[in-house]
N, CA, C and O atoms as a CHARMM CRD file, in Angstrom:
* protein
*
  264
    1    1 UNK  N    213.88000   1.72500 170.78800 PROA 1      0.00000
    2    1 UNK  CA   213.20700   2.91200 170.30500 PROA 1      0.00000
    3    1 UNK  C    213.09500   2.80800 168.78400 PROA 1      0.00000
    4    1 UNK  O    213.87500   2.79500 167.83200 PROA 1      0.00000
    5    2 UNK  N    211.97400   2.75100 168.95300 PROA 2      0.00000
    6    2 UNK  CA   211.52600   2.97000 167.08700 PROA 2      0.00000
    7    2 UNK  C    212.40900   4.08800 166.02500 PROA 2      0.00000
    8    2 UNK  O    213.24100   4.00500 165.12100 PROA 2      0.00000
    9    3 UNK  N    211.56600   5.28000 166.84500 PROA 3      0.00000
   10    3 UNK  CA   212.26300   6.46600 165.90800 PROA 3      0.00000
   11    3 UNK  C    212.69500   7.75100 167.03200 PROA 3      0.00000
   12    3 UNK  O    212.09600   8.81800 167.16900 PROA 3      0.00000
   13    4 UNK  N    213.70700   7.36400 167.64300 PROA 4      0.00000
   14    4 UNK  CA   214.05400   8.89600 168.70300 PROA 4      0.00000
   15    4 UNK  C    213.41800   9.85100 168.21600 PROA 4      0.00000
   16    4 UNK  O    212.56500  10.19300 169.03500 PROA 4      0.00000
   17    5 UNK  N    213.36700  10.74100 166.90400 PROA 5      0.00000
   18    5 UNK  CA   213.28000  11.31600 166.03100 PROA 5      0.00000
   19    5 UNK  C    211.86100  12.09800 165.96300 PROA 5      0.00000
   20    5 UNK  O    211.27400  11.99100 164.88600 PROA 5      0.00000
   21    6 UNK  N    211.27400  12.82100 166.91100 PROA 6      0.00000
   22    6 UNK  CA   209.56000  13.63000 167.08100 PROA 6      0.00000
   23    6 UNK  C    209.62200  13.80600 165.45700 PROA 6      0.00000
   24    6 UNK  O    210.46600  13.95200 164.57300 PROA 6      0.00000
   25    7 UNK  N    207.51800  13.64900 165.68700 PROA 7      0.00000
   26    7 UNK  CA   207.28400  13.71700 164.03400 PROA 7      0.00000
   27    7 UNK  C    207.26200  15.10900 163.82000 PROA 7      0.00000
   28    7 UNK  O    208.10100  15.67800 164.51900 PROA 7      0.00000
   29    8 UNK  N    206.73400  15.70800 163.24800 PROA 8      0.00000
   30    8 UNK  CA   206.66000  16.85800 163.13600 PROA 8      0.00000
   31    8 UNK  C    205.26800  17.57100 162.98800 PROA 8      0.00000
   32    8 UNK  O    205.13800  18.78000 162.80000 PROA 8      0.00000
   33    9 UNK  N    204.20900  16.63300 163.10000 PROA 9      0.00000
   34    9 UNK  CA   202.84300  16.84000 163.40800 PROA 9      0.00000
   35    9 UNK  C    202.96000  15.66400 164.52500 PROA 9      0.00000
   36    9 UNK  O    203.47900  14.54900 164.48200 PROA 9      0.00000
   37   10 UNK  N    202.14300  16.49200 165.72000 PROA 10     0.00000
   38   10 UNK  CA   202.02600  15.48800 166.88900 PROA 10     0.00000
   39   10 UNK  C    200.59800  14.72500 166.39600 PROA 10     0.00000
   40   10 UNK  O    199.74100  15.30800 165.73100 PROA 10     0.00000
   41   11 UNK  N    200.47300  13.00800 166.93800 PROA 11     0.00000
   42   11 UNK  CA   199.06600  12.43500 166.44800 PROA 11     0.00000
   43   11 UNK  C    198.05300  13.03500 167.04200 PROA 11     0.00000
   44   11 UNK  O    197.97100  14.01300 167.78500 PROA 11     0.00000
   45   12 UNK  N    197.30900  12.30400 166.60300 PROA 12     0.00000
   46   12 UNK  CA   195.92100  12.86900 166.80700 PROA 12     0.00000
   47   12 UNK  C    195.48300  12.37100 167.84900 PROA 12     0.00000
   48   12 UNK  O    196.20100  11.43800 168.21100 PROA 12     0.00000
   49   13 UNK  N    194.35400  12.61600 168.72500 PROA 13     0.00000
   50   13 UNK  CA   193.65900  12.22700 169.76200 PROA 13     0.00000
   51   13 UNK  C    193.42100  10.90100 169.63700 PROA 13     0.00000
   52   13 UNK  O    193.74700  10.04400 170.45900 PROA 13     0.00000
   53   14 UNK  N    192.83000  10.72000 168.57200 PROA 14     0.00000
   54   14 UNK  CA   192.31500   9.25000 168.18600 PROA 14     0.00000
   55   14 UNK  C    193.74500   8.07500 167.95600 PROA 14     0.00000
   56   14 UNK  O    193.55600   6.87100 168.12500 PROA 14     0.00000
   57   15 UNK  N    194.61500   8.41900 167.70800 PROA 15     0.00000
   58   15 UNK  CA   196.00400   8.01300 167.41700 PROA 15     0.00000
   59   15 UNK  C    196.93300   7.78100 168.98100 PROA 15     0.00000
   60   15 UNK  O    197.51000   6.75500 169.34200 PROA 15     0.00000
   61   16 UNK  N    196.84400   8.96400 169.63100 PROA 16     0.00000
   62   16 UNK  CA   197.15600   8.92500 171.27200 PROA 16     0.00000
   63   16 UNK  C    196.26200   7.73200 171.88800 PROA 16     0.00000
   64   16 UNK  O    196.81300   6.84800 172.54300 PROA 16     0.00000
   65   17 UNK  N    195.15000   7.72600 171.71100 PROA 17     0.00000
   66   17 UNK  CA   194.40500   6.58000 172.70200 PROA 17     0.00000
   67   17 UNK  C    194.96200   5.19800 172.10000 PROA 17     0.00000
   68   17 UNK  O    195.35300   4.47900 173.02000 PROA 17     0.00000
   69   18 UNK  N    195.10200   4.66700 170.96600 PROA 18     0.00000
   70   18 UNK  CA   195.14000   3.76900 170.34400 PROA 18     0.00000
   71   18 UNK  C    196.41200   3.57700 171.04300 PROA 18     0.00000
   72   18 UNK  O    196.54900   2.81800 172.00300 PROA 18     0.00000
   73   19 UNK  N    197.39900   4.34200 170.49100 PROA 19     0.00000
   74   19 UNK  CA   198.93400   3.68000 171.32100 PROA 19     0.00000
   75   19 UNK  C    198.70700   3.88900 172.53200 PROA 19     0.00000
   76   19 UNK  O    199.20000   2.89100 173.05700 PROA 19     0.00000
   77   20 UNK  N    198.31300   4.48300 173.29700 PROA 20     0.00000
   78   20 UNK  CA   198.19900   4.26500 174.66500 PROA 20     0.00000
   79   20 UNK  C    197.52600   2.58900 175.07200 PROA 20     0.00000
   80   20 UNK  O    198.24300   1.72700 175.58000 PROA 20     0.00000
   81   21 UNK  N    196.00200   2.35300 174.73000 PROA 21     0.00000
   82   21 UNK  CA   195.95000   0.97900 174.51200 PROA 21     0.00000
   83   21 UNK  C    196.50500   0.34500 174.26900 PROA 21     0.00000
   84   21 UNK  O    196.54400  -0.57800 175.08300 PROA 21     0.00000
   85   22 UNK  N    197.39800   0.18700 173.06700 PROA 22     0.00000
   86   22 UNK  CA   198.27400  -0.62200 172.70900 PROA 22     0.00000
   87   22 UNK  C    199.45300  -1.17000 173.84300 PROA 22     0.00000
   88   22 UNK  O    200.49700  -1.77200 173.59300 PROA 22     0.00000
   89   23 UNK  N    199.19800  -0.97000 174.46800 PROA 23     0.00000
   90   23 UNK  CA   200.75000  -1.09100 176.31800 PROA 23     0.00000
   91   23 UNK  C    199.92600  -1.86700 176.59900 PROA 23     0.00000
   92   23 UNK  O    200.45100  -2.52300 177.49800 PROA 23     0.00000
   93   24 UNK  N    198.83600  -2.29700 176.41100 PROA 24     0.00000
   94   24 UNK  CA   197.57400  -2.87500 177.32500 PROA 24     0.00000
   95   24 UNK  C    197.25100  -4.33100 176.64400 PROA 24     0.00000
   96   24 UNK  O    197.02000  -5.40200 177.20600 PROA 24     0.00000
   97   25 UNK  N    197.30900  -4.02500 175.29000 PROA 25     0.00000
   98   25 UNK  CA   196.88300  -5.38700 174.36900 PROA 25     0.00000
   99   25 UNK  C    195.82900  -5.08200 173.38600 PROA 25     0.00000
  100   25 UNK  O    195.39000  -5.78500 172.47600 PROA 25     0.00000
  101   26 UNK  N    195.48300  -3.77800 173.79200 PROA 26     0.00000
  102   26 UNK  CA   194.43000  -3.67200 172.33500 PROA 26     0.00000
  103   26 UNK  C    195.41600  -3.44900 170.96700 PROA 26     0.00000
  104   26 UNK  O    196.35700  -2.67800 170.77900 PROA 26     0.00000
  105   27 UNK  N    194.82600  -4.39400 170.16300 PROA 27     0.00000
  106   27 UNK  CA   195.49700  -4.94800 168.48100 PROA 27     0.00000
  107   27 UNK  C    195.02400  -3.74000 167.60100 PROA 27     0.00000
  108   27 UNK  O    195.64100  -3.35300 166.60800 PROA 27     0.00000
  109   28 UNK  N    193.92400  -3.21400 168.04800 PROA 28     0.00000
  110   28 UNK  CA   193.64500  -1.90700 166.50200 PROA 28     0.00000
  111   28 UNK  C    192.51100  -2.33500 165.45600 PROA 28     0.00000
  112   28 UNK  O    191.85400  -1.53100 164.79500 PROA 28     0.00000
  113   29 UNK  N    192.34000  -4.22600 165.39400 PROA 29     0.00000
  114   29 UNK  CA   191.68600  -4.56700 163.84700 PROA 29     0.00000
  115   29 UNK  C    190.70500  -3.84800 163.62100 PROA 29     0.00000
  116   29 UNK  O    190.41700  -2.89800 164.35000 PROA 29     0.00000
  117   30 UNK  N    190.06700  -4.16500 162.63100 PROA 30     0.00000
  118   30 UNK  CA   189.09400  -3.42100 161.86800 PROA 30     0.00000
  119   30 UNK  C    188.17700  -3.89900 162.63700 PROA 30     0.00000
  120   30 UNK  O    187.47400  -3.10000 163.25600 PROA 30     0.00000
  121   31 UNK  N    188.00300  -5.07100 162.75700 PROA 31     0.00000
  122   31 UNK  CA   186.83700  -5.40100 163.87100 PROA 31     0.00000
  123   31 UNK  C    186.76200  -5.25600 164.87700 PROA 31     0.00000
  124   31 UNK  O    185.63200  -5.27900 165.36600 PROA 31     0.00000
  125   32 UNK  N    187.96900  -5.01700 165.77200 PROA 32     0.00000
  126   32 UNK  CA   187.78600  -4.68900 167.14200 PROA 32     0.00000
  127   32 UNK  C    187.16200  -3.55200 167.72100 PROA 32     0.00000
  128   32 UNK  O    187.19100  -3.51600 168.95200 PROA 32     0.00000
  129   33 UNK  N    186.70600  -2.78700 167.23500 PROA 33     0.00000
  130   33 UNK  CA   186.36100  -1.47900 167.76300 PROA 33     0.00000
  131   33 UNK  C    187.11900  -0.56300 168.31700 PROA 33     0.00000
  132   33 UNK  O    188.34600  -0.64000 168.25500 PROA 33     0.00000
  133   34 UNK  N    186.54300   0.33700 168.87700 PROA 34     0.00000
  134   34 UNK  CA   187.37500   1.11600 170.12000 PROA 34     0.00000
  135   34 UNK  C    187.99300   0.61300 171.12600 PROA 34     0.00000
  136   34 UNK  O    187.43200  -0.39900 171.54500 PROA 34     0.00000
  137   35 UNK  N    189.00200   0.93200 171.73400 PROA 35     0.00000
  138   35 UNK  CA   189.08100   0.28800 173.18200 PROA 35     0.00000
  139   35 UNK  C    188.49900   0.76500 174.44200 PROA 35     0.00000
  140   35 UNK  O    188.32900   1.98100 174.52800 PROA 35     0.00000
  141   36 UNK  N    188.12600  -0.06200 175.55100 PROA 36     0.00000
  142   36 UNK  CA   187.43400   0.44700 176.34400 PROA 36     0.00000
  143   36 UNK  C    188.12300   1.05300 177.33100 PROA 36     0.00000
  144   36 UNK  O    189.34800   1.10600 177.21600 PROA 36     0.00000
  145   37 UNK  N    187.77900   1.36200 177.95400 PROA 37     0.00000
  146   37 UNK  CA   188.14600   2.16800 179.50900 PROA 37     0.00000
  147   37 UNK  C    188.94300   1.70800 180.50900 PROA 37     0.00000
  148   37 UNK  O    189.50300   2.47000 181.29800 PROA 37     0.00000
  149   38 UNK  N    189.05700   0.33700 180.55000 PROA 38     0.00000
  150   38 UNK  CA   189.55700  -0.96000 181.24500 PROA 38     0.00000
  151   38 UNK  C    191.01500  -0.54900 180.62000 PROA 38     0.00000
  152   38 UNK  O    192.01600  -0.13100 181.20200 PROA 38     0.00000
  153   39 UNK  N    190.76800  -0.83400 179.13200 PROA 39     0.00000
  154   39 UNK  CA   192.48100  -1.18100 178.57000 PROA 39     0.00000
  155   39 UNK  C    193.20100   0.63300 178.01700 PROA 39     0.00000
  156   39 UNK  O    194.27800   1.16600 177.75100 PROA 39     0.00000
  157   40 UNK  N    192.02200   0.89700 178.08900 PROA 40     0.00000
  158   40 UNK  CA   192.83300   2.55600 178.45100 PROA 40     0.00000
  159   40 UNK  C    193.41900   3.18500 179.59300 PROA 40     0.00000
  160   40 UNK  O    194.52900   3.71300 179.52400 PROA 40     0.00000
  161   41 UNK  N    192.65200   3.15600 180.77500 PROA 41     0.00000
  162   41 UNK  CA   193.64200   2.75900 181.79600 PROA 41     0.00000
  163   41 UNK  C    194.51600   1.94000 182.15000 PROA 41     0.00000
  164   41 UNK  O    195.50400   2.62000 182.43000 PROA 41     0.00000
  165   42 UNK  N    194.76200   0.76300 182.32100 PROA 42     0.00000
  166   42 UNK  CA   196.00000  -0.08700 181.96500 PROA 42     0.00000
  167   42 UNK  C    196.47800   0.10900 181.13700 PROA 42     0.00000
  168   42 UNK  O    197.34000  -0.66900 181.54700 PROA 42     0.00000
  169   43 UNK  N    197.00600   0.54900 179.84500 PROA 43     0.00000
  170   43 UNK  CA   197.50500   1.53300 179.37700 PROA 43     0.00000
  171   43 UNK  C    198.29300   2.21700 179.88900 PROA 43     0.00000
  172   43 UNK  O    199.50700   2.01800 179.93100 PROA 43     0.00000
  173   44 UNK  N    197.51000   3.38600 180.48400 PROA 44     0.00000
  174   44 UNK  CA   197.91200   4.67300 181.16400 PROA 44     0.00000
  175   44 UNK  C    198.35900   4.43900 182.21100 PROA 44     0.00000
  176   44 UNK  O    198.87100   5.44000 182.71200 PROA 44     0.00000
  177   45 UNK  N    198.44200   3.17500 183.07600 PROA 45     0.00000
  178   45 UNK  CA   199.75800   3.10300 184.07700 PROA 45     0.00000
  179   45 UNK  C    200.31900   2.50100 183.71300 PROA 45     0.00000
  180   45 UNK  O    201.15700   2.20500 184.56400 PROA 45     0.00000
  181   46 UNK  N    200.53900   1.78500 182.46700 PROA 46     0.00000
  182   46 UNK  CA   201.83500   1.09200 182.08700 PROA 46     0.00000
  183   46 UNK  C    202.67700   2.21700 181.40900 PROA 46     0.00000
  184   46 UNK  O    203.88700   2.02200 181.52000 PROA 46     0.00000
  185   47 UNK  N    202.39400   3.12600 180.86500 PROA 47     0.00000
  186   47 UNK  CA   202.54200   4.44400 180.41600 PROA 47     0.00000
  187   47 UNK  C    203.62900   5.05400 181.37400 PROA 47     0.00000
  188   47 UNK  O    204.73900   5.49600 181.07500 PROA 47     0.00000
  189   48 UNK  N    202.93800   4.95100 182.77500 PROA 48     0.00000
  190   48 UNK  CA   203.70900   5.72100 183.83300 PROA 48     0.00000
  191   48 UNK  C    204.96600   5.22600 183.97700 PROA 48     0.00000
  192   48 UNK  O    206.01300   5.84100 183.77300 PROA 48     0.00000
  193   49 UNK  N    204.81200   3.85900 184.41200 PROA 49     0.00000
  194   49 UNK  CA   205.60700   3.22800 184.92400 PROA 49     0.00000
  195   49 UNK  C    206.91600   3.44500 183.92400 PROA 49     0.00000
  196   49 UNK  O    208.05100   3.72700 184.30800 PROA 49     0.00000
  197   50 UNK  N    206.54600   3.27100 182.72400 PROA 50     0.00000
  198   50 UNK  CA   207.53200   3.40600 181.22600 PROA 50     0.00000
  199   50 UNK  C    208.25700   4.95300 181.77100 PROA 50     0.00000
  200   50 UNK  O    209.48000   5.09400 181.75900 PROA 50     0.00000
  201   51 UNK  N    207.82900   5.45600 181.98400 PROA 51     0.00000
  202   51 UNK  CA   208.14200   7.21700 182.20800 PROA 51     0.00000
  203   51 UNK  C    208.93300   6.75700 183.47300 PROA 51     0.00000
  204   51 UNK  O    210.08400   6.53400 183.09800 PROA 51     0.00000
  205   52 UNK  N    208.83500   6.56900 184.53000 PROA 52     0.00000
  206   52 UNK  CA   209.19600   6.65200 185.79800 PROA 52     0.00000
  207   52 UNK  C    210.16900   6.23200 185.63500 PROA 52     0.00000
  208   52 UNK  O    211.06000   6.85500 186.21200 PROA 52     0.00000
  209   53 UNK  N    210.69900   4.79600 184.67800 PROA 53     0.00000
  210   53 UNK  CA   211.68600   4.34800 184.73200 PROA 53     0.00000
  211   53 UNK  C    212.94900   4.81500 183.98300 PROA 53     0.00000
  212   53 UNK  O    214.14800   4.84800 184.25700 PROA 53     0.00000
  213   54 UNK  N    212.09100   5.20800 182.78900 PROA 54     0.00000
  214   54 UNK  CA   213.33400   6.56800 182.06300 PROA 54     0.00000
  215   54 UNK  C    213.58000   7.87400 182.22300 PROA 54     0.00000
  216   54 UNK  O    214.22100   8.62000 181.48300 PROA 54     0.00000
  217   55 UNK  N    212.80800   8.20800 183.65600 PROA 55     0.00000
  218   55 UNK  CA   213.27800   8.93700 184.42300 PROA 55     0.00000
  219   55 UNK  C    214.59800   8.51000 185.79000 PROA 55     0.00000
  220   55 UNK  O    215.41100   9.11400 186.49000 PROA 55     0.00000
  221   56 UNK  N    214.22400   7.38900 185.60300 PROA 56     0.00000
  222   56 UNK  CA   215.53200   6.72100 186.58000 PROA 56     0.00000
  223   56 UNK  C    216.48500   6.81600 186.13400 PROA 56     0.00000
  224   56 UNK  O    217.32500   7.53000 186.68300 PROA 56     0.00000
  225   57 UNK  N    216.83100   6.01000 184.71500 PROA 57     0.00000
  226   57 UNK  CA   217.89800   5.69200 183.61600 PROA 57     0.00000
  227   57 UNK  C    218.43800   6.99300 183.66100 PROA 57     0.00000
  228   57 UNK  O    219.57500   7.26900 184.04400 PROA 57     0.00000
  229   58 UNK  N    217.65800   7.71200 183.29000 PROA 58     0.00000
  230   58 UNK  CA   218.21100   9.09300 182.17900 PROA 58     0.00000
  231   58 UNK  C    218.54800   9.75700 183.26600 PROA 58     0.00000
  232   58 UNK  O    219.68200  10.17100 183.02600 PROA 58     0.00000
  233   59 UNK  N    218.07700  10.28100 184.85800 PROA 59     0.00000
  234   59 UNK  CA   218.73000  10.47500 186.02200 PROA 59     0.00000
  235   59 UNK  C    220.43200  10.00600 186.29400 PROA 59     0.00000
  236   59 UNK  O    221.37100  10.76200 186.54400 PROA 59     0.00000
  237   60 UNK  N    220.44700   8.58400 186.15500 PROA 60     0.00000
  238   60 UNK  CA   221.48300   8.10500 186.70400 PROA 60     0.00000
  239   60 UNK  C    222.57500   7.92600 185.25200 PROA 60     0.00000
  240   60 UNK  O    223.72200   7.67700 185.62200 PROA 60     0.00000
  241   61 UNK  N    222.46200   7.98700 184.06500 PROA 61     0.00000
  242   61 UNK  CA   222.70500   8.17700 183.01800 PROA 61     0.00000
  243   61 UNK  C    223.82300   9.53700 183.10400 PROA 61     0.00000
  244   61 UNK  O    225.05100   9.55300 183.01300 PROA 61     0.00000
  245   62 UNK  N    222.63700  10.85000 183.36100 PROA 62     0.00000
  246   62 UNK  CA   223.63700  12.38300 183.59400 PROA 62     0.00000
  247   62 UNK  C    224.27500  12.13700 184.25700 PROA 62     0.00000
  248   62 UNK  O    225.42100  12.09400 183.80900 PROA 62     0.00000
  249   63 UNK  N    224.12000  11.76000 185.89400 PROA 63     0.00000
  250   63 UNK  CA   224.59100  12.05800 186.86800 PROA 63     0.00000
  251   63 UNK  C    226.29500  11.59400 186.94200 PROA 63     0.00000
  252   63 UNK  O    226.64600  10.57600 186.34600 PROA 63     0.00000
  253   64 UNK  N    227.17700  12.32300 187.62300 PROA 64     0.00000
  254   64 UNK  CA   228.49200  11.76600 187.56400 PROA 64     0.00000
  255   64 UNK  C    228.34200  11.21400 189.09200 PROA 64     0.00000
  256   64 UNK  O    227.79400  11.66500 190.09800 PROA 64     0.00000
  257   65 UNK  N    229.39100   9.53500 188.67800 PROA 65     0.00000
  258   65 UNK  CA   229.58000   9.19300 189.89900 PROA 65     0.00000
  259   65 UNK  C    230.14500   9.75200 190.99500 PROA 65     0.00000
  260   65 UNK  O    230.90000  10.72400 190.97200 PROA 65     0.00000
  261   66 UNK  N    229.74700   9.08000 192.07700 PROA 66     0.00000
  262   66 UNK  CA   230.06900   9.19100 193.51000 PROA 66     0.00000
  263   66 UNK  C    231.62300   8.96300 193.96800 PROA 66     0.00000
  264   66 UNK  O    231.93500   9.04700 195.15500 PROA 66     0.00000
């Protein structure tokens, strides 16, 4: 984890898609453009999967053993 630490202005729309791409392989350059739809969705289930699993952790993390 980068920064546990929420900013205190959430990003921007344009800032959300970019890191969302970014799970996917889009780099950001100046030349690359936007990302497309392809790597925004892949993205957005690598996204999930990231969630699902620190929903496992952090589940079994609280939980007291058996």
């Amino acid at each position: 984890m980068k920064n546990p630490i929420s900013p205190l202005k959430p990003p921007t729309l344009r800032e959300a898609i970019h890191v969302t791409a970014s799970l996917k392989g889009f780099l950001g350059r100046k030349s690359d453009g936007e990302s497309g739809t392809q790597t925004l969705w892949l993205g957005i289930q690598r996204l999930d999967d990231i969630t699902d699993t620190w929903k496992i952790f952090n589940n079994n993390m609280l939980s007291p053993p058996l």
